[in-house]
The first five atom37 places (N, CA, C, CB, O) and aatype in JSON, in Angstrom:
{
  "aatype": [20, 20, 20, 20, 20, 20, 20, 20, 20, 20, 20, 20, 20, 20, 20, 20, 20, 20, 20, 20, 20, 20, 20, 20, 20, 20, 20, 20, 20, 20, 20, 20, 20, 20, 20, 20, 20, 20, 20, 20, 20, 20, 20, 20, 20, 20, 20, 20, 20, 20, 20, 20, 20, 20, 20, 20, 20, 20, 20, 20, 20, 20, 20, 20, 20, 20, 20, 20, 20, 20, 20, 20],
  "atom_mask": [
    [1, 1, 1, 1, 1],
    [1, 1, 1, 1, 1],
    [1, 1, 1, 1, 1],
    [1, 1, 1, 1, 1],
    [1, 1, 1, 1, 1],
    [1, 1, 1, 1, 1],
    [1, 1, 1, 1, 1],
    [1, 1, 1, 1, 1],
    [1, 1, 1, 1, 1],
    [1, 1, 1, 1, 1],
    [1, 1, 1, 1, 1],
    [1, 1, 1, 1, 1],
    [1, 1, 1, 1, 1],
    [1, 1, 1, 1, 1],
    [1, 1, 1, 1, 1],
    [1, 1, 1, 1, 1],
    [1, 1, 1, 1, 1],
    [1, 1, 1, 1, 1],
    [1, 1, 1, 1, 1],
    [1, 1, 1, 1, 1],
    [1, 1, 1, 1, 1],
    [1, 1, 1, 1, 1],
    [1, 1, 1, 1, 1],
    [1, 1, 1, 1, 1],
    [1, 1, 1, 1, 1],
    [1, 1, 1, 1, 1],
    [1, 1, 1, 1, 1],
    [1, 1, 1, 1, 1],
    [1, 1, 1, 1, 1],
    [1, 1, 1, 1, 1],
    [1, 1, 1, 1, 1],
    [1, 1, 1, 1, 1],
    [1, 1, 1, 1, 1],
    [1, 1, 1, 1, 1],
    [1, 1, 1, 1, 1],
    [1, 1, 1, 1, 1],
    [1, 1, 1, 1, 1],
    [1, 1, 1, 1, 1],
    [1, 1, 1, 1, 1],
    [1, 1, 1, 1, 1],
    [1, 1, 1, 1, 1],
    [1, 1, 1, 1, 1],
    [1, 1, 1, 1, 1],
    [1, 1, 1, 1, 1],
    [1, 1, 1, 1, 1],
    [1, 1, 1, 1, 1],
    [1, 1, 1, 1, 1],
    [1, 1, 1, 1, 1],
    [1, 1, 1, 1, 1],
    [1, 1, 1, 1, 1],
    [1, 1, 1, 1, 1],
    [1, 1, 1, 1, 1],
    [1, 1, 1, 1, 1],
    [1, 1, 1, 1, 1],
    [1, 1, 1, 1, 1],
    [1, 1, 1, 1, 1],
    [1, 1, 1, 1, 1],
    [1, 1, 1, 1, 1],
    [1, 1, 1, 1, 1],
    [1, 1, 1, 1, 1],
    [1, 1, 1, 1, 1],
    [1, 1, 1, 1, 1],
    [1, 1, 1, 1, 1],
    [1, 1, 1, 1, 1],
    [1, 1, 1, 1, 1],
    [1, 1, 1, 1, 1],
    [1, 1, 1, 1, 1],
    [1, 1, 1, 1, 1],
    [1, 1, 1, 1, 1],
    [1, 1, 1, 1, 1],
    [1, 1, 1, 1, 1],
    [1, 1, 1, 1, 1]
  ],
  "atom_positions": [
    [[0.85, -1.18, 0.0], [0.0, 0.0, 0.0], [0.89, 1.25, 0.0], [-0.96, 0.0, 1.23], [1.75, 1.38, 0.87]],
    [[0.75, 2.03, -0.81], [1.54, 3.61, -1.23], [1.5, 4.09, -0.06], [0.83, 4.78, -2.36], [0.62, 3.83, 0.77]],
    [[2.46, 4.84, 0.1], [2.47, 6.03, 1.72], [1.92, 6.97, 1.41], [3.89, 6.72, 2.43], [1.85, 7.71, 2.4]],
    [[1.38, 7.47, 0.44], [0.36, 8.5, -0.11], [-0.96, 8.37, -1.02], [1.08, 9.27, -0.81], [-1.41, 7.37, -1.58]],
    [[-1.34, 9.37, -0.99], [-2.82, 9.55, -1.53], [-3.35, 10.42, -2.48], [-3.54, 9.85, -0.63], [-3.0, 11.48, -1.97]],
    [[-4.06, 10.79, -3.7], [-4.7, 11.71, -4.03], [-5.7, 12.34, -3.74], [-4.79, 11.6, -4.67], [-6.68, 11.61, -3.61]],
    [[-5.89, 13.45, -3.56], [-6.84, 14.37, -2.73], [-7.03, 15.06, -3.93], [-6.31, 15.26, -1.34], [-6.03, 15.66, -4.31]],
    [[-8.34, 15.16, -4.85], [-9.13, 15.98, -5.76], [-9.24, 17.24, -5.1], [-10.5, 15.39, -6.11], [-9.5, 17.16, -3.9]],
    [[-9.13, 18.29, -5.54], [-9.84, 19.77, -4.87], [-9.83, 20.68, -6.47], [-8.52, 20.78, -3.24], [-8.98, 20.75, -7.35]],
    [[-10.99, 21.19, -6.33], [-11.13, 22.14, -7.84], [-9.75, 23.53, -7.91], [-13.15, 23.15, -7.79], [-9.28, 24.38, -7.15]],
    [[-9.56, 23.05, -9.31], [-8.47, 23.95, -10.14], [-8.28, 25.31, -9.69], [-8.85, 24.11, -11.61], [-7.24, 25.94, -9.84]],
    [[-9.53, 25.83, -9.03], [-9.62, 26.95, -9.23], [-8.71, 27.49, -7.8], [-11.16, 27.34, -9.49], [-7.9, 28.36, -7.5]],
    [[-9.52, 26.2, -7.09], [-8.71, 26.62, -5.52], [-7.21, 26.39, -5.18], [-9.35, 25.76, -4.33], [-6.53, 26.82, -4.24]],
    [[-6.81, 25.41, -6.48], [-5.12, 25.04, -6.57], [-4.4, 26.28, -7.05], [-4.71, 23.73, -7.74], [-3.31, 26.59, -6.58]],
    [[-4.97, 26.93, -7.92], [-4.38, 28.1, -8.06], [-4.29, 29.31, -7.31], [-4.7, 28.37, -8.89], [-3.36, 30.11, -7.36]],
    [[-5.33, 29.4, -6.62], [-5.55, 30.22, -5.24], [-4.59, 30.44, -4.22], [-6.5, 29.67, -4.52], [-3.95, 31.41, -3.79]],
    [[-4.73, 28.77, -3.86], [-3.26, 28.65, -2.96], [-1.76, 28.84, -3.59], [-3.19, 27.15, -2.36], [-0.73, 29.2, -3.02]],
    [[-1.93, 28.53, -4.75], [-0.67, 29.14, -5.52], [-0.24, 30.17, -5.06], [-0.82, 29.46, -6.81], [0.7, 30.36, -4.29]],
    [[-1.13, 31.05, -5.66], [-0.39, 32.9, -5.53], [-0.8, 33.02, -4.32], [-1.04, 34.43, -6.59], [-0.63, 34.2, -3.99]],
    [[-1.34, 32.33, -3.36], [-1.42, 32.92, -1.46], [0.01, 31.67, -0.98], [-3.79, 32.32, -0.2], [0.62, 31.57, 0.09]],
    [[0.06, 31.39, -1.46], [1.6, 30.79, -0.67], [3.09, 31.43, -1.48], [1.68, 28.69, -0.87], [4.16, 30.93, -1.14]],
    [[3.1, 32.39, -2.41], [4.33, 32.47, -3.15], [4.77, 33.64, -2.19], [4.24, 32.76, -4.9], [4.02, 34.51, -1.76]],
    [[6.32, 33.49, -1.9], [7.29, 33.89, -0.78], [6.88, 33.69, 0.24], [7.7, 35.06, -0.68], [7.23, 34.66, 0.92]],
    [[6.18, 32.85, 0.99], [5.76, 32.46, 1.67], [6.52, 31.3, 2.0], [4.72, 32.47, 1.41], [5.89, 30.78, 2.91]],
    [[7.64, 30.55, 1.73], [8.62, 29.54, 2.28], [7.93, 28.19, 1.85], [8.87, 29.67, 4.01], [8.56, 27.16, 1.6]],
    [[6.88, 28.3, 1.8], [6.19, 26.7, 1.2], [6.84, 26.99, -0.13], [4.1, 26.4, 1.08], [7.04, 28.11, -0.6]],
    [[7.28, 25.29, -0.92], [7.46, 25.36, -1.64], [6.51, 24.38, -2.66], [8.52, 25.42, -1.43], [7.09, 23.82, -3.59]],
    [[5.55, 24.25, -2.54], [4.19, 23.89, -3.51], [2.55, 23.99, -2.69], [4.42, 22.06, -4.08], [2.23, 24.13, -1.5]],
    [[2.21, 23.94, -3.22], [0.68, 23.85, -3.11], [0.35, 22.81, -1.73], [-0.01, 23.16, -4.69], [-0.26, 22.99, -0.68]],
    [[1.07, 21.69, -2.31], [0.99, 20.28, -2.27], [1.69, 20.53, -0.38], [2.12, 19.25, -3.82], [0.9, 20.18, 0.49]],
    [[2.89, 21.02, 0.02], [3.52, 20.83, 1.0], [2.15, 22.03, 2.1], [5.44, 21.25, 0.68], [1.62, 21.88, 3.2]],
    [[2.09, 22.91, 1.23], [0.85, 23.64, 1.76], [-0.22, 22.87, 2.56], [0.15, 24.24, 0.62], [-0.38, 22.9, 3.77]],
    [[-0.86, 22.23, 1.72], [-1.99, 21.75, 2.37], [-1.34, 20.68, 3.26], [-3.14, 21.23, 1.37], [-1.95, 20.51, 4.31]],
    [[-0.4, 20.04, 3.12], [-0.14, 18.94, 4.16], [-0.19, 19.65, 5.4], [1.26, 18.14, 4.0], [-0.65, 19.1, 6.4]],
    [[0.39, 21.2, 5.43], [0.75, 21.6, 7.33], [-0.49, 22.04, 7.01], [2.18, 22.89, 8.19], [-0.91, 20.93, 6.67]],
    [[-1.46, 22.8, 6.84], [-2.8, 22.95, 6.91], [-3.45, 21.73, 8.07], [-3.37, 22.82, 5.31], [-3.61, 21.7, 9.29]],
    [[-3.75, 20.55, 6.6], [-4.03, 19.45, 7.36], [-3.11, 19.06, 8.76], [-3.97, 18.4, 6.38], [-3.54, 19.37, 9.87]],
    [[-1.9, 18.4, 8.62], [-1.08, 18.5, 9.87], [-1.87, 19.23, 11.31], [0.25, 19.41, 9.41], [-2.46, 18.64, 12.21]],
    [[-1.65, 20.63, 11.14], [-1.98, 21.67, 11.79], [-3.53, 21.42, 12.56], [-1.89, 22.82, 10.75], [-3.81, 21.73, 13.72]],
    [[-4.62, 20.63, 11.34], [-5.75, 20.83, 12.27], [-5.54, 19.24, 12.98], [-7.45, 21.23, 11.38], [-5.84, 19.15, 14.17]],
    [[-5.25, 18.53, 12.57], [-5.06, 17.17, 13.01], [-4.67, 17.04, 14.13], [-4.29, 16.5, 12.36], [-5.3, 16.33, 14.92]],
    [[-3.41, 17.77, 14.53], [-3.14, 17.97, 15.77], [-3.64, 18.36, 16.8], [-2.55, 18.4, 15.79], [-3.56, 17.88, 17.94]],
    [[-4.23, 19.35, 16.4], [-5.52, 19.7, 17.61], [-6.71, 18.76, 18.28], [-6.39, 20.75, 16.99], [-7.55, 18.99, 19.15]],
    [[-6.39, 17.59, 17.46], [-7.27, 16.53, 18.13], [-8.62, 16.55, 17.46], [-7.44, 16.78, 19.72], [-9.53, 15.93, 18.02]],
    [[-8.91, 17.29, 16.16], [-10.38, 17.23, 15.32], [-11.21, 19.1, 16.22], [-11.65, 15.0, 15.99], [-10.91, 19.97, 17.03]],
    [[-11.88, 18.86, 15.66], [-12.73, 20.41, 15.61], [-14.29, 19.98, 16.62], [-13.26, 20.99, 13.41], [-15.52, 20.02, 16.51]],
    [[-13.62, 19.73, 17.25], [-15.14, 19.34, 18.81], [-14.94, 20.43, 19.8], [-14.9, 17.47, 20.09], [-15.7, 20.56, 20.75]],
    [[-13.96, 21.18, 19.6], [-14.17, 22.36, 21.26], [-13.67, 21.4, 22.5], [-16.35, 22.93, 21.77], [-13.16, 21.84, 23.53]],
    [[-13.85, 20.36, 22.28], [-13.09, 19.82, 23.82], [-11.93, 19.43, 23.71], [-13.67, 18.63, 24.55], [-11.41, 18.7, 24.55]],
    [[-11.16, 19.96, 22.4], [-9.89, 19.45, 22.71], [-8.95, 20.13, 22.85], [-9.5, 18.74, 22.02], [-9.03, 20.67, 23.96]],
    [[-7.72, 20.54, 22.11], [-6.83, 22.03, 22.09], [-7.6, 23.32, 21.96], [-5.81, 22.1, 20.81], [-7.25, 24.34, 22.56]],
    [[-8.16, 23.28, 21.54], [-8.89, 24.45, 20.89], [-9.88, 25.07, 21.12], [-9.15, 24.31, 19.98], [-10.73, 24.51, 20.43]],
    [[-10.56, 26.26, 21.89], [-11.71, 27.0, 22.21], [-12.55, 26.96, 20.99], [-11.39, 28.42, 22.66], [-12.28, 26.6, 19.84]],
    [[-13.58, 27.41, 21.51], [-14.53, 27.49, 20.83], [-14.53, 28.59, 19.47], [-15.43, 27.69, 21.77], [-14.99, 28.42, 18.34]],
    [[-13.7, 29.99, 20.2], [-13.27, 31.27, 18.87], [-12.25, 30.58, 18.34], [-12.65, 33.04, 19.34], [-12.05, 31.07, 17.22]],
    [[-11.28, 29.46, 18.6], [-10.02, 28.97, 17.6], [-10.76, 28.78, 16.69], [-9.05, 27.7, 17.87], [-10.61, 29.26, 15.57]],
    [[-11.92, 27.85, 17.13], [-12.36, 26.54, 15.83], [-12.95, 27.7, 14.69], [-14.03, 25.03, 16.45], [-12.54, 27.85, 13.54]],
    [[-13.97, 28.42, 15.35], [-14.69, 29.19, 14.33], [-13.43, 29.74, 13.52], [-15.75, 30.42, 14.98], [-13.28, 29.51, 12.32]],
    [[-12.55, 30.5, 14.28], [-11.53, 31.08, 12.86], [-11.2, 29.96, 12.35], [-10.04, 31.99, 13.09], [-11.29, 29.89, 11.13]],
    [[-10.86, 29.09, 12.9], [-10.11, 27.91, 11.84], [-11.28, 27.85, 10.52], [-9.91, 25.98, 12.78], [-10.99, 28.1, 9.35]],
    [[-12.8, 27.39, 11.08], [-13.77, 27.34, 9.88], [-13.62, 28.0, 9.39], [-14.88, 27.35, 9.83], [-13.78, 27.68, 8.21]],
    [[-13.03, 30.03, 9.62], [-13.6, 30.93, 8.62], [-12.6, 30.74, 7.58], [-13.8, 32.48, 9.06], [-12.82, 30.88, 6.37]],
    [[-11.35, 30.36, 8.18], [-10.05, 30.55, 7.29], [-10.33, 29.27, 5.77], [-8.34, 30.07, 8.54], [-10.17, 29.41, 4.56]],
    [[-10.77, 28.13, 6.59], [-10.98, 27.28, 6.03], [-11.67, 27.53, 4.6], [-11.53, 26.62, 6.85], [-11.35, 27.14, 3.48]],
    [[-12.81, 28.41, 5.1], [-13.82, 28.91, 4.38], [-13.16, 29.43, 2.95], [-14.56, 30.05, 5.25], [-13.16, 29.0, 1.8]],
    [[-12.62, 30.54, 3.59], [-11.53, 31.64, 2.7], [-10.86, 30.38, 1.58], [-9.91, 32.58, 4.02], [-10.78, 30.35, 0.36]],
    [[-10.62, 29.84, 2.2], [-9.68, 28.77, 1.18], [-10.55, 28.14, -0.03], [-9.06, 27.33, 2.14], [-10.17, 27.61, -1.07]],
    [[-11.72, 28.35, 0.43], [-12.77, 26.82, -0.21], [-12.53, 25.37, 0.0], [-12.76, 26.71, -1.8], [-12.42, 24.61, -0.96]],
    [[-12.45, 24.91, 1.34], [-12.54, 24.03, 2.15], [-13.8, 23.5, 2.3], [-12.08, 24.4, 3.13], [-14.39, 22.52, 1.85]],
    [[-14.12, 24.73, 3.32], [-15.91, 24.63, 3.15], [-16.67, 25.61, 2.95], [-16.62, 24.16, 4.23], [-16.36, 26.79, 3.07]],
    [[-17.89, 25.09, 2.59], [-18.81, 25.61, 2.41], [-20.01, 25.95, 2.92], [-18.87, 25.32, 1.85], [-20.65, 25.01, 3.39]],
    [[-20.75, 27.6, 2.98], [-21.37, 27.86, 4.4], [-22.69, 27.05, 4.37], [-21.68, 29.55, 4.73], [-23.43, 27.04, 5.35]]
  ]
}
């Protein structure tokens, strides 16, 4: 079994993160979303009872949002 995966996300939002990560020290899209993901993973998932208050999570959703992650 591969140590990796493909993750579909629309074109539009790959390019997005493009020009919002350039000089920014990431060096692809791709390493991008891994600390993204990483980042919320660690917090133990988005329930409020874990690392994270209740105003973290919501910014985390809004940022998320911003990205096209999700949708309201």
């Amino acid at each position: 079994m591969p140590d990796r995966v493909t993750i579909k996300i629309p074109r539009s939002l790959y390019l997005n993160l493009g020009q919002m990560i350039e000089g920014s020290g990431f060096s692809s899209v791709n390493e991008f979303i891994v600390f993204v993901m990483r980042t919320l993973a660690a917090g133990g998932g988005l329930k409020g009872g874990g690392k994270y208050d209740i105003a973290e999570v919501n910014e985390i959703r809004q940022r998320l949002k911003q990205l096209g992650y999700l949708k309201d």
